[in-house]
DOPATOR-748392 format. One record per residue (C-alpha): z, x, y. Coordinates in steps of 0.1 Angstrom, whole numbers. Example, Ala and Ser with C-alpha at 12.3 -4.5 7.8 and 13.67 -1.06 7.14 Angstrom:
// DOPATOR-748392
     c3     c1     c2
     78    123    -45
     71    137    -11
//
This chain:
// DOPATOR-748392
     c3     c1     c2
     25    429   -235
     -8    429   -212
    -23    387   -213
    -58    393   -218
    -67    362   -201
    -53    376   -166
    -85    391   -163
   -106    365   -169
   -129    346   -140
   -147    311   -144
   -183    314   -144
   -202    319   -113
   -213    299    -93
   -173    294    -90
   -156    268    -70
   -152    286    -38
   -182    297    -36
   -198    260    -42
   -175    246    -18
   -182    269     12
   -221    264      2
   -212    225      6
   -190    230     45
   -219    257     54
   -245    229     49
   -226    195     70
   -223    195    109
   -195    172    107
   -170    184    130
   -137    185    111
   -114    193    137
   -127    166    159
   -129    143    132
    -94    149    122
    -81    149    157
    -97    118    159
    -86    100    133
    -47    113    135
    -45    118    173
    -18     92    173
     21    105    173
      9    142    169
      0    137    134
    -17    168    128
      9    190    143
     38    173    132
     27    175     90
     20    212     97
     57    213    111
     76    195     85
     52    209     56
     60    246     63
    101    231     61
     96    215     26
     71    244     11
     96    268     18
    122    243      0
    125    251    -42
    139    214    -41
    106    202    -34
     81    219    -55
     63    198    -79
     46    224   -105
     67    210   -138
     80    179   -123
     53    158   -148
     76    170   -176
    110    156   -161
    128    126   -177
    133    101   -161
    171    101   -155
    161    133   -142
    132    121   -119
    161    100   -103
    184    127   -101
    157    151    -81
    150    117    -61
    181    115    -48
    186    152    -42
    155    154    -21
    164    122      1
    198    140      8
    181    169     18
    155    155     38
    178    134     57
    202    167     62
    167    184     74
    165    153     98
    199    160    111
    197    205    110
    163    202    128
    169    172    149
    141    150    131
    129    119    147
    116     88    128
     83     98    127
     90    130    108
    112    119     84
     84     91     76
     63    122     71
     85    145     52
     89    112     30
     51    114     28
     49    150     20
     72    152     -2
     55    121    -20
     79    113    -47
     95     76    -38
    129     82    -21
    159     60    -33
    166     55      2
    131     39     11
    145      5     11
    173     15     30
    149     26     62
    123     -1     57
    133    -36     45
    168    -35     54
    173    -15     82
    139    -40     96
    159    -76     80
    193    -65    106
    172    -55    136
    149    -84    137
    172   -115    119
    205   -102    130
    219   -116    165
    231    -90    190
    264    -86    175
    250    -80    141
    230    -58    154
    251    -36    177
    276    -39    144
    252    -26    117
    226     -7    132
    247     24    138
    265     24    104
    232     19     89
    214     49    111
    246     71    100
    240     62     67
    273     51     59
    260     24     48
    229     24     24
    211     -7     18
    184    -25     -5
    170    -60      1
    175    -83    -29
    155   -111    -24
    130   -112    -59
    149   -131    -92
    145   -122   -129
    128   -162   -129
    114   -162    -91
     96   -135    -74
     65   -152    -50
     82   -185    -51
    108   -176    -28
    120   -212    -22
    127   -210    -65
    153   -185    -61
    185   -194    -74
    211   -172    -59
    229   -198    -41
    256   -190     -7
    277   -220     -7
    299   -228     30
    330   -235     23
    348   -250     57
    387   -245     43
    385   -207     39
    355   -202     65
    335   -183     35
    303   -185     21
    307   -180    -18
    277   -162    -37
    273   -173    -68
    243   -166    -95
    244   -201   -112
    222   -189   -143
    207   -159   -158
    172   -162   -143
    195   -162   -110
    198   -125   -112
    183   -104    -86
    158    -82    -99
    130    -53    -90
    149    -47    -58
    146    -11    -49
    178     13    -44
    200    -13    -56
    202      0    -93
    224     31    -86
    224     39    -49
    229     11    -22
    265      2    -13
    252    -32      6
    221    -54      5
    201    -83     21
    210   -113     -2
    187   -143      1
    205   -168    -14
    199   -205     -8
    224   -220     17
    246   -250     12
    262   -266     37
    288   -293     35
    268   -324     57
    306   -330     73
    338   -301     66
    356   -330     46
    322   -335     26
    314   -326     -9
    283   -334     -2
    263   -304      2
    229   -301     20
    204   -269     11
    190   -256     40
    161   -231     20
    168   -192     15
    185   -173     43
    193   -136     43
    230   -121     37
    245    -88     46
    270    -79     12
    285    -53      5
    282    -46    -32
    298    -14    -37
    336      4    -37
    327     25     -1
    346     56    -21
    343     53    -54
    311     36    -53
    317     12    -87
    305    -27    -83
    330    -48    -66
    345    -74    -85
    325   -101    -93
    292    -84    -88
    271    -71   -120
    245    -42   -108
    226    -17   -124
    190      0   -130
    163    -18   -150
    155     11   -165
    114     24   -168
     85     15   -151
     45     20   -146
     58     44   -120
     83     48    -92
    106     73   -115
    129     83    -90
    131     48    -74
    162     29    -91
    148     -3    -90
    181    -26    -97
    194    -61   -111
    227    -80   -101
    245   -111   -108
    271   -130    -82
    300   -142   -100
    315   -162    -71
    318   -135    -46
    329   -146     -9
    318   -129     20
    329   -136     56
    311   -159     80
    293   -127     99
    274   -122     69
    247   -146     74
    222   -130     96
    222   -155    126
    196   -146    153
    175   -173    143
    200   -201    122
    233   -205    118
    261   -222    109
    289   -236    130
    320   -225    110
    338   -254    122
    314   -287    124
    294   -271     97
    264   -281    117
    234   -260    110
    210   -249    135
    177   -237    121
    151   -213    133
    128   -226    160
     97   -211    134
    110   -211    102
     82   -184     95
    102   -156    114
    124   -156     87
     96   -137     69
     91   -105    100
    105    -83     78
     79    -89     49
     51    -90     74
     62    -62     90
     60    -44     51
     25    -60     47
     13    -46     78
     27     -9     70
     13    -12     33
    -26    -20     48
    -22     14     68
    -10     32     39
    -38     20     17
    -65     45     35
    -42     73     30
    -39     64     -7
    -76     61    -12
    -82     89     10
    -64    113    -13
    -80     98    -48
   -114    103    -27
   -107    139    -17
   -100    149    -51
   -132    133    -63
   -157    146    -41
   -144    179    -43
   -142    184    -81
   -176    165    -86
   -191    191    -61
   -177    220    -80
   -182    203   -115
   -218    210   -131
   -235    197   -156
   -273    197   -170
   -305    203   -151
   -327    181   -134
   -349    168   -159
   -382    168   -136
   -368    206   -127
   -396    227   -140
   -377    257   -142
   -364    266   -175
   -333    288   -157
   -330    260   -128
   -291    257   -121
   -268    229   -135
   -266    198   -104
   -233    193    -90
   -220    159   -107
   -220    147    -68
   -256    149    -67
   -264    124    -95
   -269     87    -78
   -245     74   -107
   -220     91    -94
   -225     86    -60
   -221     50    -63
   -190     52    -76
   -171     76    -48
   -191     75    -14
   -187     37     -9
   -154     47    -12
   -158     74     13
   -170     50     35
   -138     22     24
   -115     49     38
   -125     46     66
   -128      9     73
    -90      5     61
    -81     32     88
    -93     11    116
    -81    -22    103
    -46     -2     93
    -42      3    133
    -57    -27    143
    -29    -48    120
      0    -27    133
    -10    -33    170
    -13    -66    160
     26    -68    147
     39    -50    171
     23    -71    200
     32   -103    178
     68    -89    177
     68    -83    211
     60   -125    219
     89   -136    195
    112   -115    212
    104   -135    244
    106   -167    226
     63   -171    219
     54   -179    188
     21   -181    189
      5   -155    175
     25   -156    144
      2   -179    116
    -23   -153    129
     -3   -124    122
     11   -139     88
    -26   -151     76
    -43   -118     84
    -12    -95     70
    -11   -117     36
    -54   -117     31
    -52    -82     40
    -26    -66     23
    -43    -86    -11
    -79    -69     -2
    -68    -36      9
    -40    -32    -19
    -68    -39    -42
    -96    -16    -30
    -68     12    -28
    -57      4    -61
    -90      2    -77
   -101     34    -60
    -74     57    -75
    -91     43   -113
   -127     42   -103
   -122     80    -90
   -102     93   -119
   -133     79   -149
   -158    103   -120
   -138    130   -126
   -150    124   -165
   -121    145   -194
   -104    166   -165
    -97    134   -147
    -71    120   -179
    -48    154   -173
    -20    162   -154
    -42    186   -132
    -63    160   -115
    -34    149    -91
    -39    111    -97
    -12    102   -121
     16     99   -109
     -5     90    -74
    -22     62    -95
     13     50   -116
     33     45    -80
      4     25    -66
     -3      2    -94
     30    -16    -81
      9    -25    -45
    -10    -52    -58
     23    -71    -70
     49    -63    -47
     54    -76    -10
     32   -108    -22
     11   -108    -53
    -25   -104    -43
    -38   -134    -62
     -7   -157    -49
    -11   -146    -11
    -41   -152     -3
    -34   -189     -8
    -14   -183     28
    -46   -171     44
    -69   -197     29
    -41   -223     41
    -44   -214     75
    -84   -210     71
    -87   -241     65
    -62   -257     90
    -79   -245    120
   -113   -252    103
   -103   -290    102
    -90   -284    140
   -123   -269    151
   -135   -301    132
   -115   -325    149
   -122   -307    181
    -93   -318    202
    -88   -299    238
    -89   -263    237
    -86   -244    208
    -57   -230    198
    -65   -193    188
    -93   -173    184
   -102   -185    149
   -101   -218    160
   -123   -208    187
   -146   -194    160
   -150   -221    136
   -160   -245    166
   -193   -219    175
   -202   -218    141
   -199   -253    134
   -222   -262    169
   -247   -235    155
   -246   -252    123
   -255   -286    141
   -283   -272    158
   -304   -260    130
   -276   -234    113
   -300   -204    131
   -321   -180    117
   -311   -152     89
   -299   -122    110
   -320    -89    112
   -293    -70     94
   -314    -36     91
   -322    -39    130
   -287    -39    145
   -253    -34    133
   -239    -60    154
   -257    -85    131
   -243    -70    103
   -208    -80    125
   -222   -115    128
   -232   -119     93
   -197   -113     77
   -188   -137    100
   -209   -165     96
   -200   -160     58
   -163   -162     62
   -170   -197     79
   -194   -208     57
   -170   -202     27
   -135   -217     44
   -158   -250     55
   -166   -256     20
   -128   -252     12
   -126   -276     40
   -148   -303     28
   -134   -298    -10
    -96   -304      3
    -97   -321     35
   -124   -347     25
   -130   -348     -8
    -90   -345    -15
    -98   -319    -46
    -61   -308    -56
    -48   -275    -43
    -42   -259    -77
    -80   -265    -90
    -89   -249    -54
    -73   -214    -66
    -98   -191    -74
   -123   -204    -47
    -92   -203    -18
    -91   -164    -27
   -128   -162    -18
   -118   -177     16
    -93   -153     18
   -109   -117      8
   -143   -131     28
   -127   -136     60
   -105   -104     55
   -139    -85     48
   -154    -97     74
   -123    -81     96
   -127    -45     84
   -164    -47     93
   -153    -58    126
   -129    -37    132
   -152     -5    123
   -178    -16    146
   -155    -22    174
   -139     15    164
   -179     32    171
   -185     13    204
   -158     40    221
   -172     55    250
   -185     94    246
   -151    106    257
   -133     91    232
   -160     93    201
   -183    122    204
   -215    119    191
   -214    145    166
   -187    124    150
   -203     92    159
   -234    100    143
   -216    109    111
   -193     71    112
   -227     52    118
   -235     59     89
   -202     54     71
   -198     17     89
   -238      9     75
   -224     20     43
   -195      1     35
   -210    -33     53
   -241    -30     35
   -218    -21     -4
   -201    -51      5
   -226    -73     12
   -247    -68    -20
   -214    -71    -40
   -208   -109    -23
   -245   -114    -21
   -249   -145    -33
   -228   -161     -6
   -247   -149     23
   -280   -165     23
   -263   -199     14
   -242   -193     45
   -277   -184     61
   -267   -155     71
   -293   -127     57
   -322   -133     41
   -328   -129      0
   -358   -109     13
   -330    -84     28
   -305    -92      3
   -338    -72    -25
   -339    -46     -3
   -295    -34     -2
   -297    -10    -34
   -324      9    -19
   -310     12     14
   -281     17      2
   -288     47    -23
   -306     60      6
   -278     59     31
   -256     79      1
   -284    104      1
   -277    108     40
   -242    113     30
   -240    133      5
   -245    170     22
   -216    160     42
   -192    144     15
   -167    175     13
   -166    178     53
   -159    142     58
   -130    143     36
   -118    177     48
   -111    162     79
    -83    137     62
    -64    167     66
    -46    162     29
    -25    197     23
    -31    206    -11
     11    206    -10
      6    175    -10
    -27    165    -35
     -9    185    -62
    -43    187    -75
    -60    218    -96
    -91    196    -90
    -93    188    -58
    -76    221    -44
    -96    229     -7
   -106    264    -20
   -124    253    -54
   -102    273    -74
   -107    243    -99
   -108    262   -137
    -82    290   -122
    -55    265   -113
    -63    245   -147
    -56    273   -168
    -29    286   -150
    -12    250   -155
    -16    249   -195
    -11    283   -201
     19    297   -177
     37    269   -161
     35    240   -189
     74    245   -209
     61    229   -240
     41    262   -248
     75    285   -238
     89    265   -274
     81    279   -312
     80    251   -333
     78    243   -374
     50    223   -380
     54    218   -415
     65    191   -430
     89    198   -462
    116    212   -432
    135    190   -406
    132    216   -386
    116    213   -353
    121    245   -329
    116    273   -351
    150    288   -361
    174    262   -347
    172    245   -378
    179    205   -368
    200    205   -338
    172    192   -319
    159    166   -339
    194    155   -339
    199    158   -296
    167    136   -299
    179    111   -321
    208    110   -298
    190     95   -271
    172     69   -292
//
């Protein structure tokens, strides 16, 4: 039988036509944008390699994946990390794209702890026969690991953990043992069903002599155990492990507890590049910087800040397309009676709300690259024995990773209520986008706890810059000493914020010291307890972290010609004035008491800043064009690149949603549910309760 609606088209103007109107109109270059942006590790080329791989791939479409269950949503999971890493192997995949099949395919693989934290824990804590032991089993993956470190009772607190690895000198064992119920290992992902080993922290006791029952705890230290039958894959004895079961998000991850019931492991399963113990003397020798024994969560942090622009970068590009496409009501000073409906885009209430966001993007792309150069040139010292860029590296990654987590986070929300009723269905592309990312501001470090680290070390090298004993020791140092000799001197003059964008630079600066000297004076010399300092130490943190991703976009637009051309430049400029200038007014009040703009400039933000929108605005769909986001990989009917918004939404409901494939009795005097199979499905329902 002929479906009438077949025929039907959306009103015109229709969405391609309103979006070629809105490219036609913007001179931003997308190609050299996005060659820009992604020129690193052939970006472009390699997702347009791998995407025509997994398109072609029935495994990996998503059009009724929303209505899996959630065993199910594990089972698919696991099917598409098999067959990615058989892809890997059939078309001789490198790292780089399996990270971006992973990304593609953007459904949270079972395996991702298996590549990042553990794989990261044995390279850079294991000693060279760990690592020459592990590394190729774990790059076959014969064995498949997790890293259990977070407790049911400890997650942030690390030293609170309770899993304890007791030395015990007669058998040359370390016995692991979860002394309580709180002790249990828990949120650790692809430990529920599919790991067969894992990173234990435990706490490590040690005998003070081998005839000793003394025992001396030496803080958490990382374990490789194996915690699975290698063929039948059951728990080994002693070892209680299993899912948690649901979550915000994360369906196919299998997020996992497990209890010790003294279980020994051999002496090669503490990871010893950095401590160790002598199996005979039971001496322990401990890590020259006990802070290494963190890399592998800095190394996560760091990854997580570059991953934030991509996040907000897809919530964004759904938004400015389907607010371009979406009209509604005239202009009220229109005097034309048959005047068009406005783009939602075009009303300043919107604006507000997506094109700082536009701008946000951006700023976490250069600070994403700037953090990972940092790590890797940090990693780089440590390997040669420096360890002096590492409080650096630690403080920046943990103040970061709270403010960029955030803003990512927030984004995702803030987009979805512009997108008005479409943006609560499953056609707007943001739910399951938005459910997997609301674990980012929790895990790795919660965002409120974290930036205690960063305000720490503020605050330290504030009181050295104080002190002002020889040379400084880093460039923060270095930092607080100029601001203080300015402050000395008369504390200079407001900047001229709307004359140069280097004072813009200057002003987040002088902020960010302003702010960690008053946390200075209220610990260091008015002794104010730490705990009462909370909520001001995260202002320490998320100013001197904002004033970073200002920096770091500035730097980014002082490229020479050859390497930013000036139609992009242009284009950027503005971008950078943007999200300085949305910050600043949001953090207003500290800035003139920091004297670093004046409340004179401070009246005149919202105006400048509507009018730098306004500037904007023609180019909105251009500038997020050149993100490159495949719709593959947007799953969005909204934000779709041709505008084919109202096509693909009815095509959703009405053809591919399986709840409208199913007759059902309504009426209440039956317990029947599906028309004609009387209660055999009420009673498969019941089953699972």
């Amino acid at each position: 039988m002929p479906d009438f609606t077949d025929s039907l088209k959306p009103a015109a103007p229709d969405g391609p036509a309103i979006l070629a109107k809105e490219r036609h109109q913007s001179n931003v270059p997308v190609n050299q944008l996005a060659e820009y942006l992604f020129s690193g590790h052939d970006f472009l080329k390699r997702q347009q390699r791998i995407l025509r791989v997994l398109a072609n791939d029935k495994l990996f479409e998503k059009k009724k994946q929303q209505n899996l269950s959630r065993p199910e949503r594990y089972q698919l999971g696991l099917a598409r990390a098999k067959q990615l890493r058989r892809f890997a192997d059939q078309y001789q995949w490198d790292g780089e794209d399996l990270n971006m099949a992973q990304y593609l395919c953007d459904d949270v693989s079972p395996y991702m702890v298996h590549y990042s934290m553990f794989i990261t824990t044995i390279r850079e804590q294991g000693d060279e026969n760990q690592r020459s032991y592990w590394l190729p089993k774990i790059e076959a993956m014969e064995v498949i690991g997790c890293y259990a470190q977070t407790e049911l009772g400890h997650g942030s607190n690390v030293r609170g953990i309770e899993c304890e690895a007791r030395w015990c000198p007669q058998q040359k064992e370390f016995v692991l043992h979860s002394p309580t119920l709180t002790a249990s290992k828990w949120w650790n992902g692809t430990m529920g069903r599919t790991a067969n080993y894992a990173i234990v922290v435990a706490h490590l006791l040690v005998p003070k002599s081998p005839d000793s029952s003394d025992y001396a705890d030496h803080g958490p230290h990382p374990f490789v155990v194996q915690i699975r039958d290698m063929k039948t894959h059951k728990p080994l004895p002693g070892i209680a492990v299993g899912d948690i079961g649901p979550k915000y998000g994360y369906a196919p991850m299998d997020n996992g507890y497990m209890l010790f019931d003294h279980v020994r492991v051999p002496h090669s399963a503490m990871l010893s590049r950095y401590s160790w113990v002598d199996p005979n003397t039971c001496t322990y020798s401990k890590p020259a910087n006990p802070a290494v024994v963190y890399g592998s969560l800095t190394a996560v942090r760091a990854s997580i800040i570059m991953h934030a622009r991509l996040i907000m970068a897809r919530a964004v590009t759904v938004a400015v397309r389907y607010t371009c496409v979406r009209r509604q009501f005239q202009d009220r000073d229109s005097k034309d009676q048959d005047a068009p409906e406005l783009s939602v885009l075009d009303y300043p209430t919107v604006q507000i709300r997506i094109l700082p966001l536009l701008a946000t993007m951006f700023a976490l792309h250069y600070t994403g690259a700037a953090m990972q150069s940092l790590y890797e040139s940090t990693r780089a010292k440590i390997d040669q024995g420096d360890f002096s860029k590492l409080a650096v590296l630690h403080a920046q990654s943990s103040g970061l990773k709270s403010l960029c987590t955030e803003l990512a986070a927030n984004s995702i929300e803030t987009c979805r209520r512009a997108l008005g009723g479409h943006g609560f269905g499953g056609g707007s592309g943001l739910i399951q986008l938005n459910n997997d990312y609301l674990s980012k501001p929790t895990v790795e470090g919660d965002n409120w706890m974290i930036t205690q680290q960063t305000a720490s070390y503020l605050i330290k090298r504030m009181a050295a810059a104080v002190a002002a004993k020889g040379e400084s020791q880093d460039e923060v140092e270095a930092a607080c000493r100029e601001w203080l000799r300015t402050r000395r001197s008369g504390g200079g003059s407001p900047l001229r914020i709307f004359d140069d964008n280097k004072q813009i630079v200057e002003a987040f600066s002088r902020r960010s010291r302003y702010v960690t000297h008053q946390a200075y004076i209220q610990r260091e010399v008015k002794k104010r307890s730490w705990n009462s300092m909370l909520i001001q130490l995260r202002k320490v943190s998320h100013a001197e972290s904002q004033s970073i991703l200002v920096s770091n976009f500035y730097d980014a637009l002082q490229q020479s010609d050859a390497e930013l051309q000036p139609g992009v430049r242009i284009h950027l400029q503005k971008l950078f004035k943007l999200f300085a200038l949305y910050t600043m007014e949001q953090e207003a009040r500290d800035f003139p008491k920091a004297l670093a703009v004046s409340d004179e400039d401070l009246d005149l933000l919202p105006e400048t800043i509507q009018t730098l929108m306004a500037d904007i605005r023609p180019h909105a769909v251009r500038l997020v064009d050149a993100w490159s986001i495949p719709d593959y990989l947007l799953d969005s009917a909204l934000g779709r690149y041709d505008g084919k918004v109202y096509e693909d939404l009815f095509n959703r409901a009405h053809r591919l949603n399986p709840l409208n494939d199913i007759t059902f009795n309504p009426y209440y005097q039956s317990e029947e549910i599906v028309m004609g199979q009387g209660n055999d499905e009420l009673k498969k329902i019941m089953a699972k309760l």
